[in-house]
N, C-alpha and C positions, 0 to 999 in steps of 0.2 A: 504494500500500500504506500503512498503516497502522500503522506503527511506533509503538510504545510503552516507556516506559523509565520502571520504578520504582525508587523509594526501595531501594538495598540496607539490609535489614534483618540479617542475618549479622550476630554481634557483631565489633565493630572492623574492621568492613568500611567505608572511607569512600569511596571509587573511585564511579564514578558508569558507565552504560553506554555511552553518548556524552556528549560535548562539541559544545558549540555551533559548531562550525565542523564538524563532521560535519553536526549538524541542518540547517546552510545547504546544505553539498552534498546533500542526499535532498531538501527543499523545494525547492531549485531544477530538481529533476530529478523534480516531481511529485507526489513521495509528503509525506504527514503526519507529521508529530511531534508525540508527547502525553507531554509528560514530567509525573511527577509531582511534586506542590508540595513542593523542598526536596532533590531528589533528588542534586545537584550539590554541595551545600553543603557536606560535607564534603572535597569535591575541589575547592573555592574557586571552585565557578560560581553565580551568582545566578540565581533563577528567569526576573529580568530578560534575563541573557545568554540563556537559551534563547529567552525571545518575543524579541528582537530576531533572530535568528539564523530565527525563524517556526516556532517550536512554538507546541504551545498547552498549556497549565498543568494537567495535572488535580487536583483537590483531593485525590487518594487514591488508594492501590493498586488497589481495587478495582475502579477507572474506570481506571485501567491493562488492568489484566487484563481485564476487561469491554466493551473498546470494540476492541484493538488487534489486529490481524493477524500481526506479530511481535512479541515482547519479548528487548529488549536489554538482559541483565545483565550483572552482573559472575560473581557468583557463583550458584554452581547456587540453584534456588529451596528455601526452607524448607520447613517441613509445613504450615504459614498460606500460603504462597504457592501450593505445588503445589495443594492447593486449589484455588483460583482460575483454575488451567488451562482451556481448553475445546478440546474439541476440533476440531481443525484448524489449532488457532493455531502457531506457527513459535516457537521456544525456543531464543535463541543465549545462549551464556554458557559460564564452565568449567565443567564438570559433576562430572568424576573419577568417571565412572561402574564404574568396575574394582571399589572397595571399597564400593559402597555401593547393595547387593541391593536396598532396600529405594524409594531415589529412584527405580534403573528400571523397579521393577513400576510407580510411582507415575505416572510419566511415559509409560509404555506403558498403561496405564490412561485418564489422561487422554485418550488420542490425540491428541498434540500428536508433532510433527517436532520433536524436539530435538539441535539441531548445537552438538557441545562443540567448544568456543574449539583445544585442547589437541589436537585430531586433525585439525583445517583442516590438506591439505597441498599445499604447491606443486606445478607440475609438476617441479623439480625435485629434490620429496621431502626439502624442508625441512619444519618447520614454523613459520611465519609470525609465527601468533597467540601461540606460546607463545615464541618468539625474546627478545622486547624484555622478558617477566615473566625471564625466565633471567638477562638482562644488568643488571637491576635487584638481584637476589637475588646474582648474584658482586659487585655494587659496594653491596652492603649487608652481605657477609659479615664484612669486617675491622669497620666498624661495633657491629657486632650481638657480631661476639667481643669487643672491646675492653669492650663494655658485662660481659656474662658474668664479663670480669676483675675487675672492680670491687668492692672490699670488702662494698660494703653491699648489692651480688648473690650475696654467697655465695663471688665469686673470692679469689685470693693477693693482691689488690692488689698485682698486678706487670705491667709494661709488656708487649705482646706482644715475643715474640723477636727478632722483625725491627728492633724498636727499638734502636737502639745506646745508649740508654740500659739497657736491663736489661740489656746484657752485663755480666756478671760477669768479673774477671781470672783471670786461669791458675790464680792460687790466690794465695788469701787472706794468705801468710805471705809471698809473694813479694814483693807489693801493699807487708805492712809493713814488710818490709828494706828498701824501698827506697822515701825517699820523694819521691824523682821521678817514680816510675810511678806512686805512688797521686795524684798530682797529675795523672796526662793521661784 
C-alpha cells in the first residue's frame, strides 16, 4: 500500500501524521511512504529523518493526494485538501464528524473511507487513538490555566489556589496583631 502523509495545513496545527520510526515499520513490512516536503518540521523531524527511515519526499500536497492509497493526518482535511480527495483513497485522521454537516457530505462525496482517529475502539471498548490526546490535554491543563492567570492575559495576577503561596491568612487584622504570624 501506498501511504501518504501531508503537510498539516490547519492553523497552529504543527503534529505531523507519522514519525519516522513508524515509516520504518510499514517499509519494512512492504508498503511505501510519500511524505510530503516539510511535513515533520514543525514536530522536529527533518525531511532527512523520513528518507533515512525509507520514504520518499514528495514536493507537495498534491503529489500526496494524487499518488497515495491512504492518507495519514492529523487533523481532519480542509476545503483545499478535501478537494484533492479521490475516490477510493483511505482517510485516517481526527475528523469530529458530529459538528460539522458540511466535511461529511464532503467526504461522502469524494468516496473516500474515512476512519476518524476519535472512534478507533478496542476490543475492550476503550478508545486507543484518542487515550494519549486526553492524557496530554489533563497534563497541559494546570499549564494552560496558570497562563489564563497572568496579568497581561487579562487574569488577577494571582497564583493558582493550590499554590500555598496565594493563600491568604484567616484575616487580614489577625495577620497585623500579630507579628509573628504575619512573618510564617
Amino acid at each position: 500500500m501506498l501511504v501518504g502523509v501531508p503537510k498539516e495545513i490547519k492553523d497552529n496545527e504543527y503534529r505531523v501524521g507519522t514519525v519516522p520510526s513508524t515509516v520504518r515499520e510499514l517499509t519494512d513490512k512492504g508498503h511505501q511512504v510519500l511524505i510530503e516536503t516539510g511535513a515533520g518540521t514543525g514536530a522536529g523531524f527533518l525531511d532527512s529523518d523520513y528518507q533515512g527511515a525509507g520514504a520518499e519526499i514528495a514536493p507537495d500536497a498534491d503529489t500526496v493526494f494524487g499518488r497515495a492509497e491512504l492518507i495519514v493526518k492529523v487533523k481532519e482535511p480542509v476545503g483545499a485538501e478535501r478537494k484533492k480527495l479521490q475516490r477510493g483513497q483511505v482517510l485516517f485522521a481526527y475528523l469530529h464528524l458530529a459538528p460539522d454537516r458540511a466535511q461529511t457530505e464532503a467526504l461522502m462525496a469524494a468516496g473516500v473511507t474515512a476512519i476518524a482517529y476519535e472512534t478507533v475502539t478496542s476490543p475492550q471498548g476503550t478508545l486507543p487513538l484518542l487515550t494519549p490526546m486526553s492524557e496530554v490535554a489533563g497534563r497541559m491543563a494546570p499549564q494552560v490555566g496558570a497562563h489564563c492567570l497572568e496579568k497581561e492575559n487579562g487574569g488577577a495576577a494571582c497564583c493558582s489556589p493550590a499554590c500555598r503561596a496565594s493563600r491568604r491568612p484567616a484575616s487580614s487584622s489577625s495577620a497585623a496583631a500579630s507579628p509573628e504570624r504575619a512573618r510564617r
